[in-house]
C-alpha positions in Angstrom: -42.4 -96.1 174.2 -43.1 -96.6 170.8 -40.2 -96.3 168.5 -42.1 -96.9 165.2 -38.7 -98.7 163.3 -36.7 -95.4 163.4 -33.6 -96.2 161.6 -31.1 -96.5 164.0 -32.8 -97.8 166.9 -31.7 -100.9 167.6 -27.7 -100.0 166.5 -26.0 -100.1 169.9 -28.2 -102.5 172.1 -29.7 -105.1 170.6 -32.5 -103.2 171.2 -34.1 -99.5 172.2 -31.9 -98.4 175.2 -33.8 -95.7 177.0 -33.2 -96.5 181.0 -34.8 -93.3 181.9 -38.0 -93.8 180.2 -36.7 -90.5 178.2 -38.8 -90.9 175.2 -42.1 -92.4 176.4 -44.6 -89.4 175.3 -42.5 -87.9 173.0 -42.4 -87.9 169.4 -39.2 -90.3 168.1 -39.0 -88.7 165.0 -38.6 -85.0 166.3 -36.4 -86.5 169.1 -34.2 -88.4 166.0 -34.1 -85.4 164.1 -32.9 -83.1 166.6 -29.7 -85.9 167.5 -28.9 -85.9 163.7 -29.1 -82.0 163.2 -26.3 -81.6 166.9 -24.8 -84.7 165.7 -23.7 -83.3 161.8 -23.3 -79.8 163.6 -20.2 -81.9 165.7 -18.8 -83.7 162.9 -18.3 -80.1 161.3 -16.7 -79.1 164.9 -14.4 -81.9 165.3 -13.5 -80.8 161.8 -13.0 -77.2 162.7 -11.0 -77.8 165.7 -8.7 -79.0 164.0 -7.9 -77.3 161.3 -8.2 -74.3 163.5 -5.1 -75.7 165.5 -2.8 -76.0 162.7 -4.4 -73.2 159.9 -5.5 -69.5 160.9 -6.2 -66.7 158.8 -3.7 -64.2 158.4 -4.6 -60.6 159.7 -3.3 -57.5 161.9 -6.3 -57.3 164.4 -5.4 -60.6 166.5 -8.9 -61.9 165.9 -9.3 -65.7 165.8 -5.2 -65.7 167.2 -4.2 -68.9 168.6 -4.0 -72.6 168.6 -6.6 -73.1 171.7 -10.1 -73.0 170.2 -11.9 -72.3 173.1 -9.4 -69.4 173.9 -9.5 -68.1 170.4 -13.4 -67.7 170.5 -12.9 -64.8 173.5 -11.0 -63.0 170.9 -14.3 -62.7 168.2 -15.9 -59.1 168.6 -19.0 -59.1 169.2 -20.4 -58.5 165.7 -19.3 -61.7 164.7 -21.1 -63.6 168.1 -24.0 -62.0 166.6 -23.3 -63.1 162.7 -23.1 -66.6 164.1 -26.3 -66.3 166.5 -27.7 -64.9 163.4 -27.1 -67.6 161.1 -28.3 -70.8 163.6 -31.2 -68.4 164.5 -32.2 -68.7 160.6 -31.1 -72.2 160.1 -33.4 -73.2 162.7 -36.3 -71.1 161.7 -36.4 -73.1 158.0 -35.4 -76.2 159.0 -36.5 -76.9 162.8 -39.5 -78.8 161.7 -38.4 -81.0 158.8 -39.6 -84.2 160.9 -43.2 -83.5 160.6 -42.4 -83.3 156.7 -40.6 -86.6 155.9 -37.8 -88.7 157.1 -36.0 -87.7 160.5 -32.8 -85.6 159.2 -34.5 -84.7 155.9 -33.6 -81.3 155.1 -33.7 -81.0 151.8 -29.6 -80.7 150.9 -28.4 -83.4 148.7 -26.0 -82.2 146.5 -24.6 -85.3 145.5 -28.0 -86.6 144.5 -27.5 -89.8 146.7 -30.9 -89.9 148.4 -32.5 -89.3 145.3 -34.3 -93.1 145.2 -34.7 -92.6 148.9 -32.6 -92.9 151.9 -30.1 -95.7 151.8 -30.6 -97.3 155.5 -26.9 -97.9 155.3 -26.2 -94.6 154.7 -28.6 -93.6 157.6 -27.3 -96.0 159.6 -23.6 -94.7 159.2 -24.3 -91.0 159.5 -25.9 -92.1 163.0 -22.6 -93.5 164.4 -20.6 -90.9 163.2 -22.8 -88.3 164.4 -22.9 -89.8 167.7 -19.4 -90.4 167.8 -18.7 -86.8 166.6 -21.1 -85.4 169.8 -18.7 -87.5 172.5 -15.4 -86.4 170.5 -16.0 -82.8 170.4 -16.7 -83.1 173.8 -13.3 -84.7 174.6 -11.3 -82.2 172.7 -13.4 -79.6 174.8 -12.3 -81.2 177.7 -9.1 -82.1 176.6 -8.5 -78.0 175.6 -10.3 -77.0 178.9 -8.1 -79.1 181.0 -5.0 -78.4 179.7 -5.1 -74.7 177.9 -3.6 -76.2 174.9 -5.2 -77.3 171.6 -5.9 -81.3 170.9 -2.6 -81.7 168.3 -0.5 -80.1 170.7 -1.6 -81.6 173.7 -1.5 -85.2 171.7 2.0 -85.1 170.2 3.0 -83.8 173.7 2.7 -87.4 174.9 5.0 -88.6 172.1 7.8 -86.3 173.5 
């Protein structure tokens, strides 16, 4: 496949790494954007696990109640399942094509001005790693919470005991 010098490409390897042939026909940039967009959508999760362990709001309806996130989200009504559906459903719809527009990732949001000259490949470069290394650790506290009903902090200072 042809990889067209996608930042990134060659981090990990030495060189593309794509055993299964997964990317031969496809386009590099949409497949590039979409592992960004899950990958910044983890490093907010990671985040939010948590913080959700060891902060909750206070309230008198039990919503959100508890340090397991995964067991916390049963207790969301279903309005709010639909608020969040809502919200990716209209994130998606304005930004789910960005990669036939400009750079792979590009959405438009810099705050901080610091793409302003153009995208430092160091910068791109590091928000690669961490995204991928935000997808595999919000899978392990998944797992981790899944496994053992208790939240990531708790189950990891329970080893210290």
């Amino acid at each position: 496949a042809d990889y067209g010098g996608v930042i990134g490409g060659f981090l990990e390897s030495g060189g593309i790494y794509d055993p299964l042939n997964y990317a031969a026909g496809k386009d590099i940039n949409r497949l590039r954007s979409v592992e960004l967009k899950n990958g910044r959508i983890c490093m907010l999760a990671t985040l939010g696990y948590v913080v959700q362990e060891t902060y909750s709001w206070p309230n008198t309806q039990g919503y959100f109640d508890g340090s397991n996130p995964i067991a916390t989200f049963g207790t969301v009504p279903v309005f709010g399942v639909l608020q969040i559906i809502g919200v990716i459903a209209l994130i998606e719809t304005q930004t789910g094509n960005e990669w036939q527009r400009g750079a792979p990732g590009d959405i438009g949001f810099d705050p901080l001005g610091l793409a302003k000259d153009g995208v430092n490949p160091a910068y791109a470069d590091a928000e690669l790693k961490h995204c991928r290394l935000a997808m595999v650790g919000w899978l392990g506290f998944c797992l981790q919470s899944l496994v053992t009903g208790k939240g990531v902090l708790a189950t990891t200072f329970d080893a210290f005991q």
